[in-house]
C-alpha positions, 0 to 999 in steps of 0.5 A: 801707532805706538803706545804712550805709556802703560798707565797701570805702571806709571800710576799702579794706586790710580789704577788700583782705584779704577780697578776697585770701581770697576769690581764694584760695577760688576758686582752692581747686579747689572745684567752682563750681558746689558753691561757687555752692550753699554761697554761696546756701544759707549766705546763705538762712539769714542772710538776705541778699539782696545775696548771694542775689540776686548769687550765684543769677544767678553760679550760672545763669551757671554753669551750675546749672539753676533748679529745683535753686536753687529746691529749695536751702532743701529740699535734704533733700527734693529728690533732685536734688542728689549724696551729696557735695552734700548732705553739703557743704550740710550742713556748711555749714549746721552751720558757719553754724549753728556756735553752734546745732550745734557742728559735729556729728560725724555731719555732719563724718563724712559729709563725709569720706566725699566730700571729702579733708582739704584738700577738707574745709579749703576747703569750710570756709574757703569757708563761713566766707568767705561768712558774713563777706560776709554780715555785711558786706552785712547789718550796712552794709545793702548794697542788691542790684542788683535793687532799685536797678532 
């Protein structure tokens, strides 16, 4: 696989934009490590491996323990993650899966059960904001530093 393009080159001021989004999510209050495991989990289900690859070693780095980035992709099975993670894993899945789910109520209840109405908004803005990376490394064929080892 080769890359496409370098998408911060061929449109440095859209990539400036994403990347002003990007600081103003980290800057949110969204727990790290919670936006580690919406990072990971919303990139398992696009598939890609640029932002698994950088976001599982950002998660480490963190502080998050392997075994729990191991279960990500079976959250629902694995008791290790909290009622506001797994509630938050599950919005994230429904707004990845928008077309396919249209957000269901049962899921957006649930997550008001542990996040507030701003919680709720970055938590989503986040989401959306890691689904755009995902396209941009899926669609240019973006390369992970792993590979290029």
């Amino acid at each position: 696989m080769q890359p496409r393009l370098d998408y911060s080159k061929a449109d440095p001021a859209g990539y400036q934009a994403v990347l002003k989004l990007e600081m103003h999510v980290r800057n949110s209050g969204i727990d790290p490590t919670l936006w580690e495991l919406v990072k990971i989990r919303a990139s398992q289900i696009n598939g890609c491996a640029y932002c698994i690859d950088m976001h599982t070693k950002e998660a480490r780095a963190k502080g998050e323990t392997e075994q729990r980035i191991y279960l990500l992709s079976a959250w629902r099975e694995s008791p290790l993650y909290t009622d506001a993670e797994r509630a938050a894993l599950a919005w994230t899945e429904a707004v990845t899966l928008i077309s396919e789910t249209h957000a269901p109520d049962d899921v957006y209840e649930e997550l008001a059960r542990h996040f507030s109405d701003g919680q709720q908004a970055q938590l989503t803005i986040a989401i959306g904001m890691i689904n755009l990376w995902n396209r941009l490394a899926i669609s240019f064929r973006a390369i992970h530093p792993a590979a290029q080892a």
